[in-house]
Structures are given as C-alpha cells and as structure tokens.
N, C-alpha and C positions, 0 to 999 in steps of 0.2 A: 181664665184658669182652666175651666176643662177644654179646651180648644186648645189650649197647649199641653195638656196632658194627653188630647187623643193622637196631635199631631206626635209626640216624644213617643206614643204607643206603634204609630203607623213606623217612626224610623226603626225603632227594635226590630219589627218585622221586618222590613226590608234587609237588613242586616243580618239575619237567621235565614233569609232566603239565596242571599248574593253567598251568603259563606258554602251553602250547601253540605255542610256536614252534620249536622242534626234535624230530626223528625219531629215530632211528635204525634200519635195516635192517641188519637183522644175516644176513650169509651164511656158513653150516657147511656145509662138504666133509668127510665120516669123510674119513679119516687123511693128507688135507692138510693140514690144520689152515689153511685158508685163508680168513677172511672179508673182508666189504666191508660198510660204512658208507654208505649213502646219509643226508645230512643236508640234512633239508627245513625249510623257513622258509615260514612263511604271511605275508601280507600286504593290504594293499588299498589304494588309492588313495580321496582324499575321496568321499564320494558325495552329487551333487546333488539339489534336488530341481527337481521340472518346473514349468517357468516357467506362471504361471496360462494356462488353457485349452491345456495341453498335456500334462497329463495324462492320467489314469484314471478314467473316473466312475465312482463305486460301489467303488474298491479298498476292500480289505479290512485300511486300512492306519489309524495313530492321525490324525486330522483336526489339520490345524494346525501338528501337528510336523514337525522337518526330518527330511530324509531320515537314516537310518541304514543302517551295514554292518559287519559283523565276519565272520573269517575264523577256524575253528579246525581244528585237525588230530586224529585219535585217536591213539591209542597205539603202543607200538612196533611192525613188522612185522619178523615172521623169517622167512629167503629160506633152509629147508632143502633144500640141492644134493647132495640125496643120491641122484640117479638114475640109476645112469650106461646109457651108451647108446655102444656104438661107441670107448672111449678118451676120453668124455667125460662133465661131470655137469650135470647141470640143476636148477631149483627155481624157484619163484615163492613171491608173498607178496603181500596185500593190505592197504590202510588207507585210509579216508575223509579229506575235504574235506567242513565243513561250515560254509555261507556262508548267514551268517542277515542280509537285506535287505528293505526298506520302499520299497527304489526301485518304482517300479508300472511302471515299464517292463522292467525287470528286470537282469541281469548277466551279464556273460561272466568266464571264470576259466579263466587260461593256468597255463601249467607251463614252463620251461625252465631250463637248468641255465648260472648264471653266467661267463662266463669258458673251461669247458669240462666236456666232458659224458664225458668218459675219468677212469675210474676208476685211481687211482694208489698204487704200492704201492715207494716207492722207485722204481727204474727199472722195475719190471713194472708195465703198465699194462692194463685192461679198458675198451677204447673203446664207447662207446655203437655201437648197429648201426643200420644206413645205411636201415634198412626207415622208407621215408617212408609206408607204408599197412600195412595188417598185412599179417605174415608170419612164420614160422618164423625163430628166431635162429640165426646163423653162428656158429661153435664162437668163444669168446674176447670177447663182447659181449652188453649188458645193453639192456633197451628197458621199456617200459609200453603198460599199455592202461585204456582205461577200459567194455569189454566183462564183464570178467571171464573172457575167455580163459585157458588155464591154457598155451596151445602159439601164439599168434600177437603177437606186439609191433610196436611203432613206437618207432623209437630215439629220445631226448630230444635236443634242441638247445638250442645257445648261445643264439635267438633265441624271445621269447615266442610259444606256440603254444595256439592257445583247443582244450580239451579239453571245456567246458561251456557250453553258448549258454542261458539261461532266460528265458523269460517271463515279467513278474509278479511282485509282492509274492512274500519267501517269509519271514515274519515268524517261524516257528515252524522255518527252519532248512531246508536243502536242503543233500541227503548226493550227495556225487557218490566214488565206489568207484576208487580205483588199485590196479589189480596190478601189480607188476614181477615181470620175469622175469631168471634169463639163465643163459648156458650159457657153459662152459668145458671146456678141453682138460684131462686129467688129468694133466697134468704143469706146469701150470699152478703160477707160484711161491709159498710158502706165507707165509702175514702180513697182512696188514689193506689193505684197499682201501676206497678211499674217495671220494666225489662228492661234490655241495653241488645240488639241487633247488629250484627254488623256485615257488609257487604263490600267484599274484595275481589275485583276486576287484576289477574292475569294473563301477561302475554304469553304466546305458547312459542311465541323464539325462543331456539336455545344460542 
C-alpha cells in the first residue's frame, strides 16, 4: 500500500512537470510553521511572422515556416526563511523561464501578478514590497529579481512589467533566472500563504 501510494505520488509529479504551467514556491520558517505558495502560469500571445522585406537576412531560423513560440517554466522553488535577523526571517529561491522563439526580431517576457500581488493567508496577508528598482525588503513583503541577487528585490505588480527584452531568433531556447525573495516579522501568523504570478513571452513581429 504505501509503495503504491509513493508511486501514484511520483506520477502527479511528473505530470505537474511535463504540463509546465504551474509552480509552486514553497516557504519554511522553523518553528512557525508558516509557508506561502507563489503559483505561476506561463503563457504567450500568437507570434507573427515579419512581413516580406522586414525581416532578417541570414537568421538562423527554418526558411518558409511560420513563426513559432513556447514558453515553459522549470521545477519547484523552495524559499527556506530560515535566517533570522533582528525579530525577523528571511530566504530566497530561484527558477527559470525558458522561451523558445523563431521570431528573428525577437521577444519581450513580462511578469505580473493578476488581480493582486498580496500574499493571503485568511486575514494575514504578505503584500508585495513597493521597491520599484532594487532594494533591500521591509520586514512583512515579498519581491523578485532577475539579477540573481540574494538581498535586493523589486515588488511584483498588478500591471504587466517586461523583465526580458531579446534580440533575435532563440530557436534552442533562452533561460532567463527569477529569484524571489522576502522577509517577515517573527511573529508573523502561522499557515500557508499564497499569490498567483504570471509570465508572458511576446513576439516583437509586427
């Protein structure tokens, strides 16, 4: 019985991986027992291809075919908040966006969080942090970067924000790096917090 309960556990997984449109970010506080759920959704809008003589000459792209685009996400990130500092705890965590395109002018790829970017846990909430450039997180709020920072974020918004501008064909896939971060107060309420992310890869043919 548990041998077939690990194995039915092992095929969910696979299955949450091969779809590639959900995340989860998982955050551990010892003896809070308090985590948060970021749950990210990839995407893309159609992508055209460039109207004769407005092109690329020479891409390195299939002659004749239309354009193409797919958007996928890697695997789960864990946000261990296990550092504290002053009455409070901190952590980060990283995971890739990889946007595999034939457009020959290339793509941009936003990130913003639907509806709202506050983390919600019953009536305790973890609001995204107000830092519009990087910066150190304020006790109680969660941000990202795409530096690979381990101590400076930019809070996520309601409103799509381009994290990736590229040049060019990227036919074999182009990896672009999210860490999030965030910090909270140690008294902070204990139970599952949660967001909704989302990341959308544009071609820049018109």
């Amino acid at each position: 019985m548990v041998q077939k309960e690990r194995s039915r556990a092992h095929r969910c997984q696979q299955i949450l991986y091969t779809e590639d449109m959900i995340r989860r970010v998982l955050l551990k506080i010892p003896q809070l027992l308090l985590a948060a759920i970021i749950v990210c959704i990839a995407g893309h809008y159609p992508a055209l291809a460039s109207p004769f003589g407005q092109g690329v000459f020479g891409a390195d792209v299939p002659f004749g075919s239309g354009t193409s685009m797919s958007i996928a996400l890697d695997g789960t990130v864990h946000l261990n908040v296990d550092t504290p500092s002053g009455g409070t705890f901190s952590g980060n965590g990283s995971h890739t966006v990889t946007v595999t395109s034939t457009d020959v002018v290339g793509y941009r790829l936003y990130v913003y969080a639907p509806g709202s970017a506050t983390m919600t846990n019953g009536s305790d909430t973890v609001p995204a942090s107000s830092n519009t450039v990087l910066g150190t997180l304020a006790t109680d709020t969660w941000g990202y970067n795409t530096t690979g920072s381990t101590s400076n974020f930019i809070g996520v918004t309601t409103s799509p924000v381009t994290i990736r501008d590229a040049t060019g064909p990227h036919k074999n896939g182009d990896i672009t790096t999210i860490t999030y971060g965030m910090k909270v107060d140690q008294t902070k309420g204990a139970g599952e917090y949660s967001a909704t992310v989302v990341y959308t890869a544009v071609g820049k043919s018109e």
